[in-house]
Phi, psi and omega in degrees: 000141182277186196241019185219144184235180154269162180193146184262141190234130143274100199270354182195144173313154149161230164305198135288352170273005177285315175311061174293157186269159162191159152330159146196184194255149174269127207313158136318111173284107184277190189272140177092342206261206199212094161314126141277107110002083170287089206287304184239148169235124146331136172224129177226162175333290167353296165290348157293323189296337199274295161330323180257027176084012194063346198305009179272341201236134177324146197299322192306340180277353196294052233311150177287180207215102180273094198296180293324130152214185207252139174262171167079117160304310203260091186270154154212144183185198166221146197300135155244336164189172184248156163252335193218116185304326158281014168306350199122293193249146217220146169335155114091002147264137234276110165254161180225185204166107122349040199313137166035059165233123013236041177266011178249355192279036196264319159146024169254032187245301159066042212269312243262100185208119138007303174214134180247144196251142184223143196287130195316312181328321201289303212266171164210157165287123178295115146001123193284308205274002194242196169233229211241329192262007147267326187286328147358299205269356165298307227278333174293305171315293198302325178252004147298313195289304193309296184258031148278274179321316185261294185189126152292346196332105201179161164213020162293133192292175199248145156280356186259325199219167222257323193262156168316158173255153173201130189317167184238182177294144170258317200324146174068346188258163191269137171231139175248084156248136183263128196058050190286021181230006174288223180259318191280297188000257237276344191252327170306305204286353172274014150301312153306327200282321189340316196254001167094035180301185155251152167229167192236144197249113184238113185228177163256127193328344172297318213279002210277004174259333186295307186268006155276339142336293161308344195084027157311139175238024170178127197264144163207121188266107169262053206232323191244346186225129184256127169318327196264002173252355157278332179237185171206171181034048180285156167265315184221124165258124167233129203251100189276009179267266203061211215086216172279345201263355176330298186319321186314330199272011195279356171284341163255020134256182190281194193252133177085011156295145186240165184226134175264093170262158184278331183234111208273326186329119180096009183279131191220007160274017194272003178293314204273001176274312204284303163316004196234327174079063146265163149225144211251101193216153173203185187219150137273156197271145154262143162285126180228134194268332181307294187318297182321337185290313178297296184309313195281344133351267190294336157308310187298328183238013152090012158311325188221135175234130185257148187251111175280124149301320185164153188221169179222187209255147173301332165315307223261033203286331185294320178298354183274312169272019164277309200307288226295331174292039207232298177101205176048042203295197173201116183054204220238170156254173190197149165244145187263133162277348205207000000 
């Protein structure tokens, strides 16, 4: 192995022109982690916010950011060596892996690279049935829907709200997701349908064959209809946009309805959730190797499918965030390393 990679680097917050392709040295294999051979990357938010600084977050939240470093979380590859013969895992298996989130998300995550070192905890054998730039584009959308949804296991406390968050029943209940065709989108509702919720997929009208397809069982283009003024008596709204406009859907659900937003930063409603008997929750997503384990289940047997927007060359990573700034993504984007 040589003793040097490619590797996308940031010497300064900014734009997508910030992003250089450049040599770097190939990490160090620590006591617990797994060299990977990284073939494909995942791209999520995380990385632009980590590329722009962090600047979305109140300053005091701002985490430092010791420059250069490498973004990106989300890898598919194959194992090149161990630290430890008992992790699990072995030379030459196809693993896929959440790296260090979100306690790497300062830029010690290190996905969008040639070889990445990832803690044994982290990782699963990548889907047997996919290939490396879809199993790539899962594991954060995919285990963020899972632990809203499904289980957090964790009880690391949330800094936004006092209590743990916990998933609700889905069977038999009305699901509202708002940006059902993104990335976390498209993977909740097919998560919903598994125990046989109905879901209502609210997108822009390019996304409406895909997600019935996916298993909407009722569309709202919300470019000609505001959502919150078409339905009622929702059980759960997970609203993968959040922010400040979060608050509009607690009027479409019932009483003992709970609203998930993914991204909660601006929510100012909660005196009108509690007069309304919503209740209101989110979570952070963690790299759990478990899940991810569980998830490839399901991957594997076509319960769940992941939907590529578009993938690029890893060289090519600033057109992969000029695309995700464009918006309207449809499933995830991905780079191909190999």
């Amino acid at each position: 192995m040589t003793e040097t990679m490619k590797a996308i680097r940031l010497h300064k917050p900014g734009g997508p022109e910030v992003l250089v392709y450049e040599d770097v040295e190939i990490p160090e294999l620590k006591d617990g982690d797994v060299l990977v051979r990284v073939y494909a990357v995942g791209v999520n938010p995380p990385d632009w916010y980590l590329r722009e600084g962090y600047k979305m977050l109140p300053p005091e939240w701002q985490p430092p950011i010791a420059y250069p470093v490498i973004p990106g979380t989300d890898v598919s590859g194959v194992v090149v060596a161990v630290a430890n013969e008992d992790c699990g895992f072995a030379v030459g298996d196809e693993v896929y892996a959440m790296v260090r989130f979100p306690e790497g998300l300062a830029g010690e995550s290190c996905g969008y690279a040639e070889y990445v070192s990832v803690p044994a905890g982290h990782i699963a054998r990548k889907p047997g049935n996919i290939d490396h730039l879809h199993a790539a584009a899962a594991p954060m959308s995919l285990l963020t829907a899972w632990q809203f949804m499904i289980s957090p296991d964790h009880s690391a406390p949330n800094p936004l709200q006092p209590n743990q968050h916990h998933p609700v029943a889905l069977e038999g209940k009305t699901v509202l997701i708002n940006g059902a065709a993104g990335g976390v989108g498209h993977f909740a509702l097919q998560l919903a349908k598994l125990p046989g919720a109905k879901v209502i997929a609210v997108a822009s009208a390019r996304h409406e064959d895909l997600l019935r397809e996916l298993g909407a069982d009722q569309f709202i283009d919300y470019t000609k209809t505001r959502a919150e003024d078409a339905v009622s008596d929702i059980d759960l709204v997970i609203d993968t946009v959040g922010g400040p406009q979060t608050g509009r859907f607690l009027k479409v659900l019932k009483r003992g309805g709970a609203l998930f937003p993914i991204y909660p930063l601006g929510f100012t409603d909660a005196g009108e959730a509690e007069k309304l008997g919503v209740s209101v929750s989110t979570t952070q997503v963690r790299s759990n190797g478990k899940q991810l384990g569980e998830l490839a289940e399901l991957l594997e047997n076509g319960s769940i499918r992941v939907v590529l927007d578009s993938t690029y060359d890893l060289a090519d990573a600033r057109a992969a965030h000029e695309r995700a700034a464009k918006g309207h993504i449809q499933g995830k984007i991905s780079l191909q390393v190999i």
